[in-house]
BAZA-278018 format. One record per residue (C-alpha): x, y, z; residue in three letters. Coordinates in steps of 0.5 Angstrom, whole numbers, padded with zeros to 4 digits, always signed. Each point is the difference from the previous one (the first is absolute). Layout:
// residues N
XYZALA
...
END
This chain:
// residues 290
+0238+0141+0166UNK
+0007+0004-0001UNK
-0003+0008+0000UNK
-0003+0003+0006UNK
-0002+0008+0000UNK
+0001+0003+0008UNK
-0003+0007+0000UNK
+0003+0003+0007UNK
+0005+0000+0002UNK
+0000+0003+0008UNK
+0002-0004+0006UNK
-0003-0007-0003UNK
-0001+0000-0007UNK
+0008+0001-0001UNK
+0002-0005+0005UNK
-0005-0005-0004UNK
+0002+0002-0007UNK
+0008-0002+0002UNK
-0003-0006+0003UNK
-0003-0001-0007UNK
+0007+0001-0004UNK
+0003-0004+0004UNK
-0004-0006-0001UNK
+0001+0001-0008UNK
-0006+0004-0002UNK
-0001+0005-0005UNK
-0002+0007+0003UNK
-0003+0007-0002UNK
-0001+0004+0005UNK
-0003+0007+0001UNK
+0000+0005+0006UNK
-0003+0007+0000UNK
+0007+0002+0002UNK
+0005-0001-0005UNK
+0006-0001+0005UNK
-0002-0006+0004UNK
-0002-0004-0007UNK
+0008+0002-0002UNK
+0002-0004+0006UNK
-0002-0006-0002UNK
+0002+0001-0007UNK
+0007-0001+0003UNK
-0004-0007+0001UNK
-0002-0002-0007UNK
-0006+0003+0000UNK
-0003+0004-0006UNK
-0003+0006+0001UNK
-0007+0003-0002UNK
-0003+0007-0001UNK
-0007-0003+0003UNK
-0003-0005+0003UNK
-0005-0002-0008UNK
+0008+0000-0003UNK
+0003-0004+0006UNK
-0007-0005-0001UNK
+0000+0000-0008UNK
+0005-0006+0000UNK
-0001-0003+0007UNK
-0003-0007+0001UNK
-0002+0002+0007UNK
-0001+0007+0003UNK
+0002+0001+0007UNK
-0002+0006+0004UNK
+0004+0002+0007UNK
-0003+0007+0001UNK
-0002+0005+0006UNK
-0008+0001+0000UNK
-0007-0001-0005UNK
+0002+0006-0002UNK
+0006-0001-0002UNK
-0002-0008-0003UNK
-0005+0004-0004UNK
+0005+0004-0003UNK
+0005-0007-0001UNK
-0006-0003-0004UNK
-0005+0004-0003UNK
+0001+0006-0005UNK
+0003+0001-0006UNK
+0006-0002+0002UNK
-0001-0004+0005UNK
+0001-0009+0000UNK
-0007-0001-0002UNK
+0001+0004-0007UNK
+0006-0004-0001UNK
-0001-0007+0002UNK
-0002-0005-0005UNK
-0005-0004+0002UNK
+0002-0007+0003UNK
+0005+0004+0004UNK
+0000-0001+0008UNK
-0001+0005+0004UNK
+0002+0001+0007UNK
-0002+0005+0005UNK
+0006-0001+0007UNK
-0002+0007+0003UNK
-0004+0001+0006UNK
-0007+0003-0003UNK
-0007+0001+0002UNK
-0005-0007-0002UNK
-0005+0004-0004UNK
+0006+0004-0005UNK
+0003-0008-0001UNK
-0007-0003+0000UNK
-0001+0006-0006UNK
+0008-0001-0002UNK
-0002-0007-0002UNK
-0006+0001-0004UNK
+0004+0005-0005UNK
+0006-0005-0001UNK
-0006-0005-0001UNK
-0003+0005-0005UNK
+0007-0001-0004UNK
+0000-0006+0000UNK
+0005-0001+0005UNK
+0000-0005+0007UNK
+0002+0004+0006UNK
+0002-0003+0007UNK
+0001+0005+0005UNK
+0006-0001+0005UNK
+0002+0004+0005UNK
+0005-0002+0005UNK
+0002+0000+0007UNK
+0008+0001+0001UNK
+0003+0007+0000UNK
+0007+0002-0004UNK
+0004-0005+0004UNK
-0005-0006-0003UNK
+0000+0003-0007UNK
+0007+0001+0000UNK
+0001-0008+0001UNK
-0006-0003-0003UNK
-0003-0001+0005UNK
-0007+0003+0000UNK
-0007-0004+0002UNK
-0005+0002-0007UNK
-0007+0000+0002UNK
-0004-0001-0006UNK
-0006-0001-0003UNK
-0003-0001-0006UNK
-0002-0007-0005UNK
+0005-0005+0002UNK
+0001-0001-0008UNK
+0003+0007+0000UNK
+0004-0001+0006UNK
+0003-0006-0001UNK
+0005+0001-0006UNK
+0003+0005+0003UNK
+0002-0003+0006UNK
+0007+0000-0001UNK
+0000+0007-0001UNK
-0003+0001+0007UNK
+0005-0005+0002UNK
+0006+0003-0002UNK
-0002+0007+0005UNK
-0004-0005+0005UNK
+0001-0004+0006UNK
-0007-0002-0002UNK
-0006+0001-0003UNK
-0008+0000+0003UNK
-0005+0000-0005UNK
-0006+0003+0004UNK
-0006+0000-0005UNK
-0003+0003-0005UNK
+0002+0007-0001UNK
-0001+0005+0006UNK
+0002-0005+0005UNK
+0007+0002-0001UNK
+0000+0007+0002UNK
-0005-0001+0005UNK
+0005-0006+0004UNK
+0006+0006-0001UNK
-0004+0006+0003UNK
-0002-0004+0006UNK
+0008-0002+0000UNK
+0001+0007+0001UNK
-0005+0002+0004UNK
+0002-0004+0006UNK
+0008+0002-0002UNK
-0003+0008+0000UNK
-0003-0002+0007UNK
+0005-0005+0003UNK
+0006+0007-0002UNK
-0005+0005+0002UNK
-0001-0003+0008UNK
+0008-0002+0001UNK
+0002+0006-0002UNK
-0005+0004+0006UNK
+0003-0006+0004UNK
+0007+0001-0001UNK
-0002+0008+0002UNK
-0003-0003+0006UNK
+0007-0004+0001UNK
+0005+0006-0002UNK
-0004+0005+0005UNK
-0002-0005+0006UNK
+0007+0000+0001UNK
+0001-0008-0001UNK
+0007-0003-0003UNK
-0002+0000-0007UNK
+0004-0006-0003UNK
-0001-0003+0005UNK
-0008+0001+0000UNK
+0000+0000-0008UNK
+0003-0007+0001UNK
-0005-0002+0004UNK
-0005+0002-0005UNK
+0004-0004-0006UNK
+0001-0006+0003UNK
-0007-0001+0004UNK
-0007-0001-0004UNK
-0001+0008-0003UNK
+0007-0002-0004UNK
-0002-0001-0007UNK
+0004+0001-0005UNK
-0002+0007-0002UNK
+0000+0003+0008UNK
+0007-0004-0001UNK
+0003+0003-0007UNK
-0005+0007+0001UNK
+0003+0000+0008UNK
+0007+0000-0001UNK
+0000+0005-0006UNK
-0004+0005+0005UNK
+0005-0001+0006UNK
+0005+0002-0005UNK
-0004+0005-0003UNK
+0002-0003-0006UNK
-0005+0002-0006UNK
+0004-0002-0006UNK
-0006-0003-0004UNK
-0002-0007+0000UNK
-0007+0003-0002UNK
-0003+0007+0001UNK
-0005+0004+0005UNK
-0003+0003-0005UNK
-0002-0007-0003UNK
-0002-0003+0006UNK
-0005+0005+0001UNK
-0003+0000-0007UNK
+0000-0008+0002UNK
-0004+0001+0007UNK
-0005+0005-0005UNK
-0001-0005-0004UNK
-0001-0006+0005UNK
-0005+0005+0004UNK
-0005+0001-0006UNK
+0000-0007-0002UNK
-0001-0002+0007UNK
-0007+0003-0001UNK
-0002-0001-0006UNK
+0000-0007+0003UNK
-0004+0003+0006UNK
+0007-0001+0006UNK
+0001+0007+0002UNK
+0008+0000+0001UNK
+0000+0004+0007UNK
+0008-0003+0000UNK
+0001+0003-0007UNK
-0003+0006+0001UNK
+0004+0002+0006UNK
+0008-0003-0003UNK
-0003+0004-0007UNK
-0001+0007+0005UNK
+0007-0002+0003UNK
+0003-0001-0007UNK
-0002+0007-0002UNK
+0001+0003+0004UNK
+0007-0002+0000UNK
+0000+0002-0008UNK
-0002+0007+0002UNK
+0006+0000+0004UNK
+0004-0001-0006UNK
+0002-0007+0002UNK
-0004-0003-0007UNK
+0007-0002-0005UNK
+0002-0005+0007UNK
+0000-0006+0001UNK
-0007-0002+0005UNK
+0004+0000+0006UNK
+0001+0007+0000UNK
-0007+0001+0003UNK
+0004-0001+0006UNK
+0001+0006+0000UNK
-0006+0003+0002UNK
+0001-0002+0007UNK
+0007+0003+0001UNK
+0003+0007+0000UNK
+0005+0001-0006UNK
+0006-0002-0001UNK
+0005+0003+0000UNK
END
């Protein structure tokens, strides 16, 4: 396999495209705007004017796009990829989608006589950028296994789950307890900060003891700093926690967590914090910086 389509290129579809060059491939790329395609043109890209026009040589289509709205729009349509691919061209969906759109993805790449291996992605810029990005996927084995090395180059691993659908729920319930986890240390940050504690001293505790997960960790040292730089935006945050509730239900397990962490994310979009990084919701809690 030499010519692999990417379409979007936002935080983590142009680090996993640059992996891609890097490793040799031949890469079209496609994004809805035209700027960040320019980018990675100066990397040995092509350029395409629609994601049927990036898809029309490829042997494997790889989708990195922010919703199901905007995965329709990828695939589907007259100028989307699904028009364009050759049938026997392996198509691949990386994006945090809902089950039932990848679930209704799949039958229409089938109907094209294409196979389809969803394969979203634990990791954020960092991991994308480096190559070091968990593929949770789920499809036939048959399909997934000759694009292994595809995978490997923008990988540290590769999960393969089950049948299509696996993948996505295994990432929205990711998401959900990352929503969860950002949500709750950003009120005990609050409470840290107006109690009056010494807050390195109290957040090293927190760090170091049995909260310290990775996430409180990275998210914790970015909301000590107020440094918002994104590694992956509220606003996507939030669309992941609305996601994760409905489909807690629709397997009949209220997400109680999720809905509180997705009132909080919310509420931190309407209060123009969506475009940051997720440990903006820190600020919720505190006065405005000055």
């Amino acid at each position: 396999m030499k010519s692999i389509a990417v379409l979007g290129l936002g935080n983590m579809g142009a680090g996993m495209a640059r992996r891609l060059l890097k490793a040799g491939y031949e890469v079209t790329v496609y994004n809805r705007t035209g700027a960040r395609a320019e980018a990675l043109a100066a990397d040995g890209a092509a350029i395409a004017t629609s994601p049927k026009q990036a898809a029309e040589h490829a042997e494997m289509v790889i989708a990195m796009v922010a919703d199901d709205h905007a995965s329709r729009a990828a695939w589907t349509g007259d100028a989307g990829a699904l028009a364009g691919a050759r049938p026997g061209t392996i198509l691949m969906d990386s994006s945090t989608l809902s089950v039932d759109w990848v679930r209704e993805l799949a039958a229409a790449a089938a109907a094209r006589g294409c196979p389809f291996i969803e394969a979203p992605v634990t990791g954020s810029k960092p991991q994308a950028e480096a190559g070091e990005l968990l593929f949770l996927a789920g499809g036939e084995a048959r399909d997934l296994d000759p694009v292994r090395p595809v995978l490997a180059s923008m990988s540290r691993a590769i999960v393969h789950l089950g049948p299509v659908g696996c993948g996505a729920t295994m990432k929205l319930v990711n998401n959900f307890l990352c929503g969860v986890e950002a949500a709750a240390l950003a009120e005990a940050l609050a409470v840290i900060e107006n109690s009056g504690l010494n807050r390195d001293a109290a957040f090293d505790i927190l760090a170091s003891g049995a909260p310290g997960s990775p996430l409180v960790k990275g998210a914790g040292k970015r909301m000590l700093a107020r440094d918002y730089r994104v590694n992956f935006a509220l606003h996507l945050m939030l669309k992941d926690m609305t996601y994760a509730v409905a489909e807690g239900a629709r397997n009949g397990v209220p997400l109680t967590m999720g809905e509180a962490a997705r009132d909080k994310l919310r509420a931190a979009v309407s209060a123009g914090l969506g475009d940051k990084d997720f440990a903006a919701i820190a600020e919720l809690n505190r006065p405005p910086q000055r």
